[in-house]
C-alpha positions, 0 to 999 in steps of 0.5 A: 669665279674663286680667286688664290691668294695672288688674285689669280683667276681659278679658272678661264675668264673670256675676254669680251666679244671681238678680237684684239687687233692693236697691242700697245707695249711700252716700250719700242724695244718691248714691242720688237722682241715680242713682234720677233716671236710672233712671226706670222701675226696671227695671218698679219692681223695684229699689229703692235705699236708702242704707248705710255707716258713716257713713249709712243708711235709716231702719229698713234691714235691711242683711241685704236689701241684694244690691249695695252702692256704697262710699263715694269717700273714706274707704271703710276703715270701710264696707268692714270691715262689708260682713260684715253684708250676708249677702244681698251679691252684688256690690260696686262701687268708686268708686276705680279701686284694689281694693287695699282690699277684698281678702280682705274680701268671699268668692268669692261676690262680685263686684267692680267698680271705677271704671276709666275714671272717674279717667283724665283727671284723674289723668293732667292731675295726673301731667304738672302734678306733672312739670311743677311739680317740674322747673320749681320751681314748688314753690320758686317758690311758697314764695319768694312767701310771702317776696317771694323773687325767686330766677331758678334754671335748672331743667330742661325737660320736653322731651328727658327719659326718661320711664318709666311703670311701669303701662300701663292706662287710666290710664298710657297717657293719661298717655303721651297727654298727655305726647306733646307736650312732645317726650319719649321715653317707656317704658311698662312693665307685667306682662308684655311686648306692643305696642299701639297706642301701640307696645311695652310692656316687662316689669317683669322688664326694669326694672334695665335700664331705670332707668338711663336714667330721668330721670322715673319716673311709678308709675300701677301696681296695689297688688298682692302683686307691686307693693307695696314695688316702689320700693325702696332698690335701685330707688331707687339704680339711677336716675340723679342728678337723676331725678324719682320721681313716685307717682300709684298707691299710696303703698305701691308705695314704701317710704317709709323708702327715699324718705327716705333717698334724699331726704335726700342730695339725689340725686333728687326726688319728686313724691308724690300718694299716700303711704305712711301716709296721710294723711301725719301731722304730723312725718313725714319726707317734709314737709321732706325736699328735692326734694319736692313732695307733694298729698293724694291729690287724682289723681282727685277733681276736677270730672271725676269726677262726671259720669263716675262718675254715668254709670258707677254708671247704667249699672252699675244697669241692668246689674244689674237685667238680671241682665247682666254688670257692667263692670269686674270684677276677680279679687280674688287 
């Protein structure tokens, strides 16, 4: 089966014989605003309980659990004891990243993320860090802690190259939403292919293209291929004055090389994620010039709680059905 560049299945993906019957969500409250959706439990034959690190049901043997949905934030410490689910068939991710549970759950299981859960908030966040940064809000924020009126010329967002490295759900409605502010946009991915939206360039193609790139938004997939992608020689390719900003992964970047990049004033950095994380107090990163940093706030919004409760009822018929679930990935 062929994958998009989100890791998304491009196709249906059965789920191994027999039905779920136990659902795990993380939390209590999780698990009862799903169970006030799926009124008749598929005839009563599914039952919904709650296990991760952090909580569980009353005298729950994890060994009957079939199908588990990992907590939204701080997943790290219920995904390192997924290995005491022995009856575990299938695993559902809130984050539209699967970077996480690689090599943590066998072949036997299946693996779906929140894709399409995160996109219009992660977008909205992608143009207001390009936004804040070319305009100096940033600087325009700080100056009012000390009554600082400091009128600088700063940079539209009209008439800038813009490339966007990613171009799944989440990088083609950052392109949707960037179409109004009068840009040229380059969206590049694994391979090269026109879209509705027109060509798609390869990442075979990047030297070429970063050159001319005064904004660079990172919307791709941590993957063996991507991590480190933004480099000291990626880096030194773009022009002065460019504008890195990462809505991906803080590991496609190699912070050691942003840094060094930073500090000679050269380009800027608009970061929503960050490699470590969080960032911890004495980091580089918190004064280096030219950067504007949030913390990992792209998708947890008021957006996504709708659109993930819609996701997680739909993902739970599927799987009383014994119907293939959406969004599955091939964990590589």
């Amino acid at each position: 089966m062929s994958t998009d560049h989100n890791g998304t299945v491009a196709g249906a993906q059965q789920l191994p014989e027999g039905l779920v019957t136990t659902i795990a969500f993380p939390t209590a409250e999780l698990r009862d605003t799903i169970d006030a959706r799926i009124v008749d439990h598929q005839q009563s034959r599914l039952r919904f309980v709650v296990w991760s690190a952090e909580e569980q049901s009353p005298g729950l043997n994890p060994e009957t659990i079939d199908a588990v949905v990992l907590p939204y934030l701080n997943a790290g410490p219920t995904i390192e004891r997924l290995g005491e689910l022995t009856r575990l068939r299938h695993v559902q991710l809130q984050s539209t990243g699967y970077d996480a549970v690689v090599g943590k759950v066998g072949a036997e299981v299946t693996v779906s993320t929140a894709s399409g859960v995160h996109t219009a908030a992660t977008a909205e966040l992608a143009v207001a860090l390009t936004l804040a940064s070319l305009r100096g809000i940033d600087d325009a924020a700080r100056d009012m802690l000390q009554e600082k009126w400091d009128h600088i010329h700063r940079r539209s967002l009209a008439d800038r190259n813009i490339l966007i490295v990613g171009a799944g759900g989440i990088g083609n409605a950052i392109f949707d939403r960037f179409e109004p502010f009068e840009v040229k946009q380059t969206r590049v991915a694994t391979r090269a292919r026109e879209d509705e939206r027109g060509s798609i360039r390869s990442i075979d193609e990047l030297d070429a293209l970063l050159p001319a790139a005064e904004v660079v938004v990172l919307i791709t997939p941590l993957t063996p291929r991507t991590k480190g992608l933004v480099d000291a020689e990626f880096l030194a390719k773009l022009p002065d004055d460019a504008l890195v900003v990462n809505v991906a992964r803080g590991a496609v970047v190699d912070t050691d090389a942003l840094v060094a990049e930073l500090r000679t004033g050269r380009i800027h950095a608009a970061l929503d994620v960050v490699d470590p994380e969080p960032l911890p107090a004495g980091h580089p990163l918190w004064s280096t010039p030219n950067t504007l940093l949030t913390p990992h706030v792209g998708g947890d919004a008021s957006a996504f709680h709708p659109r993930i409760a819609n996701l997680l009822t739909e993902q739970v018929r599927r799987l009383g059905r014994g119907e293939p679930p959406l969004n599955v990935v091939e964990l590589d």
